[in-house]
C-alpha positions as CSV (number, residue, x, y, z in Angstrom):
1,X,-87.4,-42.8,103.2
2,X,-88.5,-39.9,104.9
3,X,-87.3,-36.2,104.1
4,X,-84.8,-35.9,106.7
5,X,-83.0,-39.2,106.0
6,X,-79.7,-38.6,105.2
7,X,-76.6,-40.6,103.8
8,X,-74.4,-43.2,105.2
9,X,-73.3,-45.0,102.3
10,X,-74.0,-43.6,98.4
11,X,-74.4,-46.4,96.0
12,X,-74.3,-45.0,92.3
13,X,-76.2,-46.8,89.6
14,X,-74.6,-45.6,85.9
15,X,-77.5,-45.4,83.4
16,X,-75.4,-45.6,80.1
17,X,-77.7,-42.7,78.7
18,X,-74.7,-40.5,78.0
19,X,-73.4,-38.9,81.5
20,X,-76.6,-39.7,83.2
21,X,-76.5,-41.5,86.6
22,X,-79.1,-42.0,89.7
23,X,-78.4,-41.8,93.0
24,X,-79.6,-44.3,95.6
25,X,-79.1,-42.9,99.2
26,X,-80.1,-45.6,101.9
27,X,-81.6,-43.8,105.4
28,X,-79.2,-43.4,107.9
29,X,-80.8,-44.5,111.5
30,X,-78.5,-42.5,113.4
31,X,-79.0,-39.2,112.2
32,X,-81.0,-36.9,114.3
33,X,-81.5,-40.0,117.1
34,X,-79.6,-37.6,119.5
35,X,-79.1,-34.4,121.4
36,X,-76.5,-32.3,122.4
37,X,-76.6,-32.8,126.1
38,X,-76.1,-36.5,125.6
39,X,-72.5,-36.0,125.2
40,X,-70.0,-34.4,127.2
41,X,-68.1,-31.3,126.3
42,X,-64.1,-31.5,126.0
43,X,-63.4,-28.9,128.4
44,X,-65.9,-31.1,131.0
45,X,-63.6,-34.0,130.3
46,X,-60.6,-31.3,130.8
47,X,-61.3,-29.0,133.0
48,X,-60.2,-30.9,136.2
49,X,-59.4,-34.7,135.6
50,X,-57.8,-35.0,131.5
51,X,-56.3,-31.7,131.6
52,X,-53.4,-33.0,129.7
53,X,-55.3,-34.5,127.6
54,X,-58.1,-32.2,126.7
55,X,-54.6,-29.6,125.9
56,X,-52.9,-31.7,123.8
57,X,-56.5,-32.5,121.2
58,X,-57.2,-28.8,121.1
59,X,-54.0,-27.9,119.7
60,X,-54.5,-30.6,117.2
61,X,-56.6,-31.0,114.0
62,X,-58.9,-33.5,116.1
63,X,-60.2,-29.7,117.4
64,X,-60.6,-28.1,114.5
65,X,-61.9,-30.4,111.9
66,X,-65.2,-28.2,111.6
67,X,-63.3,-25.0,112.4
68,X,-60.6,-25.1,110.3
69,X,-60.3,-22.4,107.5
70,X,-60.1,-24.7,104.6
71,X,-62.6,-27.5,105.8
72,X,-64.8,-24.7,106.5
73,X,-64.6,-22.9,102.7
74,X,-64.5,-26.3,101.4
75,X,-67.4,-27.6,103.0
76,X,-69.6,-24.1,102.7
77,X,-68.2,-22.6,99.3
78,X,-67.8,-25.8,97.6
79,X,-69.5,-29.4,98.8
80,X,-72.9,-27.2,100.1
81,X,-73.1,-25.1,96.9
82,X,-72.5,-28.0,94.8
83,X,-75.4,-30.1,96.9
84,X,-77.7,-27.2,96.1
85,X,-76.3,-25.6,92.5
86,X,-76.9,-29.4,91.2
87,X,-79.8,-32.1,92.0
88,X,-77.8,-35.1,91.2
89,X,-75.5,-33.8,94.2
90,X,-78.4,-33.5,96.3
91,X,-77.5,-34.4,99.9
92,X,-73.8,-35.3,99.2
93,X,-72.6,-32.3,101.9
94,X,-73.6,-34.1,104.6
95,X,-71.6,-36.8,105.0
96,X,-68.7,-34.5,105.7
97,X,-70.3,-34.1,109.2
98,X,-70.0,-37.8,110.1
99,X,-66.4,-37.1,110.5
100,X,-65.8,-33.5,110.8
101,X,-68.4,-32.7,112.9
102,X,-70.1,-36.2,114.5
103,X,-72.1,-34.5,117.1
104,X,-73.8,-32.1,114.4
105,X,-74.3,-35.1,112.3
106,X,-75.9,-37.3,114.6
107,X,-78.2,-34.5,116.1
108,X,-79.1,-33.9,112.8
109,X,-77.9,-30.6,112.7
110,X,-76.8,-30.4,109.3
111,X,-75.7,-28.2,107.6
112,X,-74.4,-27.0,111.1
113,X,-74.1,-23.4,111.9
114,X,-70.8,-21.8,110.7
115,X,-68.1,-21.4,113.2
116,X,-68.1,-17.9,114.0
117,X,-71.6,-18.8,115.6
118,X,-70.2,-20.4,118.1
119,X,-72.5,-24.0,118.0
120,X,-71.4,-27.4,119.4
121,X,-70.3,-28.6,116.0
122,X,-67.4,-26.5,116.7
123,X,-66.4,-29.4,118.9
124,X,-65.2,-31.2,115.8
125,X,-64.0,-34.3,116.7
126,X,-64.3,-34.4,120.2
127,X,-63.9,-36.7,123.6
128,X,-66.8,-38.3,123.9
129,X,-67.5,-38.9,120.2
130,X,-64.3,-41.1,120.3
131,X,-64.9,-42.5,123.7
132,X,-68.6,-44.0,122.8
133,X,-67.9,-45.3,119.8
134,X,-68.4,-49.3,120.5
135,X,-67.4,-50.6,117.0
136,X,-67.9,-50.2,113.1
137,X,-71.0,-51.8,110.9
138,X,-69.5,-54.3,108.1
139,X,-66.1,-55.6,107.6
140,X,-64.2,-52.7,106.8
141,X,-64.0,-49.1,108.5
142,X,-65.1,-46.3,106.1
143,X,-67.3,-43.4,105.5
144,X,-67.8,-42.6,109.6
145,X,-69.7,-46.7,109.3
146,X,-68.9,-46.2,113.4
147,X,-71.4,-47.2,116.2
148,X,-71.9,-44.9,119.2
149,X,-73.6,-45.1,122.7
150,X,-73.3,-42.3,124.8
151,X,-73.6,-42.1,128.6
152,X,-71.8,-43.1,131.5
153,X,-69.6,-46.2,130.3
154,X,-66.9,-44.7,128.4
155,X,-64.5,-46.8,125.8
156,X,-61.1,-47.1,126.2
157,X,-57.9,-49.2,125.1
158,X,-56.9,-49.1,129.2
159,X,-58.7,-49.9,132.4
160,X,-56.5,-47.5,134.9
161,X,-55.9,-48.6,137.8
162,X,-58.5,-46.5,140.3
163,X,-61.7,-46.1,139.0
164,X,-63.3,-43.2,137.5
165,X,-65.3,-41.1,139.9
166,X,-67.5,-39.6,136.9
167,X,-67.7,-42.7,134.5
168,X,-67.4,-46.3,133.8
169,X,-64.6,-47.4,132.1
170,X,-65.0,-50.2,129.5
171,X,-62.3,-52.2,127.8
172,X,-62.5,-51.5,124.0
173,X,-60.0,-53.5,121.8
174,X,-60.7,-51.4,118.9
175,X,-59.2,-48.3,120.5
176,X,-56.0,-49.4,120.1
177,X,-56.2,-50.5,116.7
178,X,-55.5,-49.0,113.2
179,X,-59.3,-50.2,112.4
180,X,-60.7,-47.6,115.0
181,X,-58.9,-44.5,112.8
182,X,-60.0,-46.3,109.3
183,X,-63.7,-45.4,110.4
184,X,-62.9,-41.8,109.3
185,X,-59.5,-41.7,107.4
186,X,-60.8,-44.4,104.8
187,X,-63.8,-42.7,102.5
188,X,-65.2,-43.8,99.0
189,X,-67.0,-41.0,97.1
190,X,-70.6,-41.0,95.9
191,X,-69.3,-43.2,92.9
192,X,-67.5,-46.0,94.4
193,X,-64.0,-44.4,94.8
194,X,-61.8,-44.4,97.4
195,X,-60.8,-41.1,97.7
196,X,-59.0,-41.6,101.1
197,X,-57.8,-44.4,102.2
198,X,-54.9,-43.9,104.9
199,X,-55.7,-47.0,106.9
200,X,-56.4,-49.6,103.9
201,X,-52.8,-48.1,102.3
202,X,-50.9,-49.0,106.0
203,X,-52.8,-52.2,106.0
204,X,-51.4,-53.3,102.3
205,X,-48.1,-52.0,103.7
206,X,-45.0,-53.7,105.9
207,X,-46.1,-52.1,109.3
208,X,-49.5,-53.8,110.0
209,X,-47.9,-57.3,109.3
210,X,-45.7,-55.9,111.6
211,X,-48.2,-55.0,114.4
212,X,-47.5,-51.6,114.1
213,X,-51.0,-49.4,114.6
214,X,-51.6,-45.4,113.6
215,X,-51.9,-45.5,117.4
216,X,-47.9,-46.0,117.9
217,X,-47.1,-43.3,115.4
218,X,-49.8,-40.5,116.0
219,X,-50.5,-41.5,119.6
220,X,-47.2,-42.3,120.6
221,X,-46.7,-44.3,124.6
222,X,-44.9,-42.1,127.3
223,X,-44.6,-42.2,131.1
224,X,-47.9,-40.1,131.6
225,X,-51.2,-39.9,133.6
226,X,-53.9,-40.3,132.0
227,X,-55.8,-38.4,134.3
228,X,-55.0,-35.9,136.9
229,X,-56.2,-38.1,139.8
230,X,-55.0,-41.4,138.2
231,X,-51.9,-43.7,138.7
232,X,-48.8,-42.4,136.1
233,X,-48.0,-45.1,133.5
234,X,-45.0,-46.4,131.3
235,X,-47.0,-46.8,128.4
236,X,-49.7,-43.7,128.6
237,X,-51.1,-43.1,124.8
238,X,-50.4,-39.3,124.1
239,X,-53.5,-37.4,122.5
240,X,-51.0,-35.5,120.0
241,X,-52.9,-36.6,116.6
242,X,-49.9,-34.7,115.2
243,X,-50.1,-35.6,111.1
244,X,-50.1,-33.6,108.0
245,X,-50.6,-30.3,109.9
246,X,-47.1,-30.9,112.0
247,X,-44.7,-29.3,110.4
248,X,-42.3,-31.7,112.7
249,X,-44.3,-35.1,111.6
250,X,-43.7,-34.2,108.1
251,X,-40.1,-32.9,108.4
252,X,-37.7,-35.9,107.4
253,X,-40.3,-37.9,106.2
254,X,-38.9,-38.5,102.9
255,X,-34.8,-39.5,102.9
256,X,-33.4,-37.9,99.5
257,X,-29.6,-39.1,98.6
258,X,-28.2,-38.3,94.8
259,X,-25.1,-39.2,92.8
260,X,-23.4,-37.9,89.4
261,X,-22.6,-40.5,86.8
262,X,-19.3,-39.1,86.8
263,X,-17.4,-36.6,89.2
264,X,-16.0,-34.6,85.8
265,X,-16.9,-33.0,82.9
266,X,-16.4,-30.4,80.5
267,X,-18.9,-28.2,79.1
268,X,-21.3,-29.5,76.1
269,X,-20.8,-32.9,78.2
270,X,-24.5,-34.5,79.6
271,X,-24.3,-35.6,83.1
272,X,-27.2,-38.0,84.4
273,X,-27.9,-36.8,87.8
274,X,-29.8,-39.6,89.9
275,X,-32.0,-39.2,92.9
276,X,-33.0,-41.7,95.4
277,X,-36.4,-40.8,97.5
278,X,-37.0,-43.1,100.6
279,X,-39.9,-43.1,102.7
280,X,-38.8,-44.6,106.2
281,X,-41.4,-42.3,108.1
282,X,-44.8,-43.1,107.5
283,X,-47.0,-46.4,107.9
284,X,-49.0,-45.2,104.8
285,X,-48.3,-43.6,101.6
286,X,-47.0,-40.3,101.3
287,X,-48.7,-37.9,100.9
288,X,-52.1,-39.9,101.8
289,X,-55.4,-38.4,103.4
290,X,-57.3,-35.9,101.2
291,X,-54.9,-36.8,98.1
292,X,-56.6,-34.3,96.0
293,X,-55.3,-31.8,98.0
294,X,-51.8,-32.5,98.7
295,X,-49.0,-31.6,96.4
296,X,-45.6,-33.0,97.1
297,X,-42.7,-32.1,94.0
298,X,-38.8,-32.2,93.8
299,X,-36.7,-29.3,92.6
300,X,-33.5,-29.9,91.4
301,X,-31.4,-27.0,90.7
302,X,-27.8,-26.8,89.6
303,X,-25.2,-24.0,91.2
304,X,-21.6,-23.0,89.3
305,X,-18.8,-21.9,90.6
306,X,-19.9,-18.1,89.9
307,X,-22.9,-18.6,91.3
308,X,-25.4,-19.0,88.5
309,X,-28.4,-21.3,88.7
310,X,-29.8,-23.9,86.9
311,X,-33.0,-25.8,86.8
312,X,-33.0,-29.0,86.0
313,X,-36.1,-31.3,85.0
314,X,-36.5,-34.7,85.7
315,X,-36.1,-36.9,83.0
316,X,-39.6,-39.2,82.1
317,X,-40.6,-42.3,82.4
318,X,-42.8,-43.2,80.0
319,X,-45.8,-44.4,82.3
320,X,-49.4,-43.5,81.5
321,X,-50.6,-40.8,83.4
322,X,-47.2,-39.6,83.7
323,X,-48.2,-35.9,82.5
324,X,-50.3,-35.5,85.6
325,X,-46.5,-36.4,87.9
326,X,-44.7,-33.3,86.1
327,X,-45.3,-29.5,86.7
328,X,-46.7,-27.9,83.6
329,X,-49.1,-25.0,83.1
330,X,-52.3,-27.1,82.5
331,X,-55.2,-26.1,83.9
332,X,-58.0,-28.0,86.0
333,X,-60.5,-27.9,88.4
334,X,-63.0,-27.0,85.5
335,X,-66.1,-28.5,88.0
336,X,-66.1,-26.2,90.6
337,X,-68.1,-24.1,88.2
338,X,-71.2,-25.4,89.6
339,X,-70.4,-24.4,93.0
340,X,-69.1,-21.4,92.2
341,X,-72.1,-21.0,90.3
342,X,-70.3,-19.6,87.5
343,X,-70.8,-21.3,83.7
344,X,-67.8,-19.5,82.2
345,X,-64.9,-20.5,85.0
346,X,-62.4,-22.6,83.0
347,X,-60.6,-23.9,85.9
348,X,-57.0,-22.4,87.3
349,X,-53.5,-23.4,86.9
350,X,-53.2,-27.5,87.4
351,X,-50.4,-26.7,89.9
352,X,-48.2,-23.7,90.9
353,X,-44.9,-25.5,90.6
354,X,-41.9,-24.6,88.4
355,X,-42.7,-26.8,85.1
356,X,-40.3,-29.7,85.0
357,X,-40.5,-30.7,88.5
358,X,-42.0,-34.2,89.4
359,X,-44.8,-34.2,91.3
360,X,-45.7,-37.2,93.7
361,X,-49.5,-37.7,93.9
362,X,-52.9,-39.3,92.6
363,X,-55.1,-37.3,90.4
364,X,-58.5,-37.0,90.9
365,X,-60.8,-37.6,88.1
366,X,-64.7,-36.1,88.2
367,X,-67.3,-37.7,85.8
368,X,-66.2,-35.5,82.6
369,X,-62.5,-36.9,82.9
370,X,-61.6,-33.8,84.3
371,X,-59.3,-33.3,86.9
372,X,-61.0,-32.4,90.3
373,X,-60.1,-31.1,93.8
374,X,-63.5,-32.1,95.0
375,X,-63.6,-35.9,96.4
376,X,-67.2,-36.1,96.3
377,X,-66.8,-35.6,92.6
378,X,-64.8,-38.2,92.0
379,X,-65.6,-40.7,89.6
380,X,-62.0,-42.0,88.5
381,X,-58.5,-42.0,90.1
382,X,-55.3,-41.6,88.3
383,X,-51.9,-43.2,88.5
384,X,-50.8,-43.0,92.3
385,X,-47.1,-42.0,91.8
386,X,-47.2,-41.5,96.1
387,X,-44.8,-42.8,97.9
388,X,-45.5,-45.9,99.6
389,X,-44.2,-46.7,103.3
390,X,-40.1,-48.2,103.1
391,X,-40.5,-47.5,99.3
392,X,-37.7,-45.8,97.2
393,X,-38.4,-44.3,94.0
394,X,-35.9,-43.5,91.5
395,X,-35.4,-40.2,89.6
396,X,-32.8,-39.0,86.8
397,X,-32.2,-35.5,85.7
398,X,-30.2,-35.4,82.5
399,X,-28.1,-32.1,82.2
400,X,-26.1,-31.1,79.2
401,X,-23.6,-29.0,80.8
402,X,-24.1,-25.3,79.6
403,X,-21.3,-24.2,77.2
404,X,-21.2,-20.6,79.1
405,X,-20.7,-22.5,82.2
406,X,-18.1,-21.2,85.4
407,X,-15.6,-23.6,85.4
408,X,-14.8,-24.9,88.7
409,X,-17.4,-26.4,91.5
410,X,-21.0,-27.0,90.5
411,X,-23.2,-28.2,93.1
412,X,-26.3,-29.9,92.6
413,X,-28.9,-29.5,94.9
414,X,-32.8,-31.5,95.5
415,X,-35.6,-30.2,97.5
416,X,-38.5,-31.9,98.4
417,X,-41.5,-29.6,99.4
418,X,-44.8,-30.0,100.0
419,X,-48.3,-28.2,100.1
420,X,-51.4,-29.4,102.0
421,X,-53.5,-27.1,99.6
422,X,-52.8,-26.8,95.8
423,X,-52.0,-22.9,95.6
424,X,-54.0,-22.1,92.6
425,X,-57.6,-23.1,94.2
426,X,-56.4,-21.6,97.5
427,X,-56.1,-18.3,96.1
428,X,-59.3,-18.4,93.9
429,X,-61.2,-19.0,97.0
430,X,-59.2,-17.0,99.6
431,X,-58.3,-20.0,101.8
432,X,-55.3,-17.8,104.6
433,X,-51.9,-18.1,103.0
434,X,-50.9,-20.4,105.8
435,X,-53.0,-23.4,104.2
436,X,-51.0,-23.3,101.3
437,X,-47.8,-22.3,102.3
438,X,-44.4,-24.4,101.3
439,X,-42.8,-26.7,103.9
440,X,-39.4,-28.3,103.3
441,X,-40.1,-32.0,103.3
442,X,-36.0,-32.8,103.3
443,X,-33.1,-32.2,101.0
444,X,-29.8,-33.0,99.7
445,X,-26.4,-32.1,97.0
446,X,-23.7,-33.4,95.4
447,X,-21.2,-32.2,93.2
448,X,-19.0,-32.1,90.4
449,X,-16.3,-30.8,88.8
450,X,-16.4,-28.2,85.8
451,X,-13.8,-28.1,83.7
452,X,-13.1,-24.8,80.9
């Protein structure tokens, strides 16, 4: 294997010497077999016949997956510092490009320039990268396992009805299949982990056996043109890509609905407070995608008659791995002291949620146990306590009705909300306040009557 071979796959081989481990990377043909020029530029493909089009991908994340403030401190502050600060991790950055960035990957321009210098790799994800993709090595779509041929004969899940005056269309089954978005939304980390695995979770779940693809969720059919010149048709596939970044895909995602055990009681009297969470939005779990990210949590607070607030916690389980599915004031994170360079940083808070609150997500484990934000670190996953697609999970909150109480009305109230970044690492590594900011997922109240 030459110097500039890079990674496709990452098999790990655990010596049991203690924490030692080797890593075998296997050359990766593709990288640096192309230039440039040999793909087209989005605003070529939209500057006069997918205008629509090319509009609708640059106002989603397909546009910005290189650009994007987080991917870019994440990528640069974190999975490139930890490549060089550590020789086990040698190489593991670039991989990120085979999805973030293809075009940079597969011209071997890696680590590509950062974004305020302007390069191609700013492209992200774009037109042609999708549209000369003819298929996916193995028998399952992951780690960016995609095949490409650029050029004149473009891929797509139609053959319109005049033809292309620039290109030739070909008819690609894939394109309209969940499998086509598994090549980049299903990933196993360096030690054999899937540490995203969108497609593989809707493909376990009730909508694939249904037929149902990404495509008709995050592509949805409309009476469109698909180009400016072409014929208008009743079932056009929209290039919205809206996801976790739309604050109106996520919104009503999760259905909440909660009951008292009874409608009365007197103060000094518990009431057991119980909380249905339905997910009749999403093909895959919720959240799903980079899981170590995400932060979804309910908070359930309790108004009187006067006004006063409450908080209540949610009653446990009694699971394993439970701890890591309430808010506390653990910390975590303790690995990114190798990228940070820094062998005194003890990690940051675990989560900035009020403690109490459960939390729905899968912990990320890195090869000390430790809790990690960083998927290529991951050598362990905890208990998914996500929320899986038409599943309803069950909560209690157990509240012992204060004796200083206002008689009269209480009203009990539950908020789901949800972060894409976990605030605590945001703020360490000054990732904009917008990447971490709160968004109502859904909510709901009931009530009950307080006697003196």
């Amino acid at each position: 294997m030459t110097s500039r071979a890079k990674i496709l796959f990452i098999t790990i081989a655990i010596l049991f010497t203690g924490t030692a481990f080797k890593l075998i990377q296997e050359a990766d043909e593709r990288f640096g077999k192309y230039k440039y020029k040999d793909f087209e530029t989005p605003k070529y493909c939209g500057s006069s016949c997918h205008v629509q089009f090319y509009q609708q991908w640059d106002q989603a994340m397909m546009s910005k997956a290189y650009t994007h403030e987080w991917d870019e401190i994440e990528y640069f502050k974190l999975a490139v510092a930890h490549s060089e600060n550590d020789p086990d991790m040698k190489g593991v950055h670039d991989g990120c490009n085979g999805c973030h960035t293809p075009m940079a990957y597969l011209t071997g321009d890696v680590p590509p320039p950062r974004p305020e210098e302007g390069s191609r790799a700013n492209e992200s994800v774009n037109c042609d990268i999708c549209h000369v993709i003819t298929g996916y090595e193995g028998d399952t779509p992951y780690n960016f396992n995609y095949t490409v041929d650029p050029g004149q004969t473009k891929y797509s899940s139609r053959i319109g009805e005049k033809e292309s005056p620039n290109h030739e269309i070909k008819l690609s089954e894939l394109h309209s299949k969940a499998e086509f978005c598994g090549i980049c939304h299903n990933e196993k980390s360096p030690f054999d982990v899937w540490v995203k695995s969108t497609h593989l979770e809707w493909k376990k779940g009730p909508y694939s056996k249904e037929g149902v693809q990404c495509q008709d969720c995050h592509m949805p059919k409309a009476k469109f043109k698909t180009a400016e010149m072409g014929a208008t048709y009743d079932n056009t596939r929209l290039h919205l890509f809206h996801g976790a970044h739309s604050p109106t895909k996520i919104a009503g995602v999760i259905e909440l609905r909660m009951n008292p055990d009874i409608q009365e009681a007197v103060p000094g009297e518990p009431v057991v407070f119980t909380l249905a969470l339905f997910n009749q939005k999403t093909g895959h779990k919720f959240p799903t995608g980079s899981v170590e990210d995400r932060i979804a949590w309910v908070h359930v607070e309790a108004e009187d008659a006067d006004g006063n607030i409450y908080h209540l916690k949610v009653d446990e389980k009694g699971f394993e791995g439970e701890e890591y599915t309430i808010a506390g004031t653990d910390t975590a994170y303790e690995d990114m002291a190798v990228p940070l360079d820094d062998p005194g940083f003890k990690g940051v808070r675990r989560e900035d949620v009020p403690v109490g609150d459960r939390i729905f997500r899968m912990p990320y484990f890195d090869p000390q146990g430790r809790m990690t934000i960083m998927q290529w670190n991951t050598d362990s996953l905890g208990t998914d306590y996500r929320i899986g697609p038409r599943e309803t999970k069950m909560e209690t909150y157990t509240f012992n009705i204060p004796y200083d109480v206002s008689p009269g009305k209480m009203k009990v109230r539950a908020v789901m909300n949800y972060r894409l970044l976990v605030k605590p690492v945001a703020v360490l590594l000054n990732v904009p306040e917008e990447e971490y900011a709160i968004h109502k997922i859904n909510e709901t109240e009931t009530e009950i009557e307080i006697f003196p």
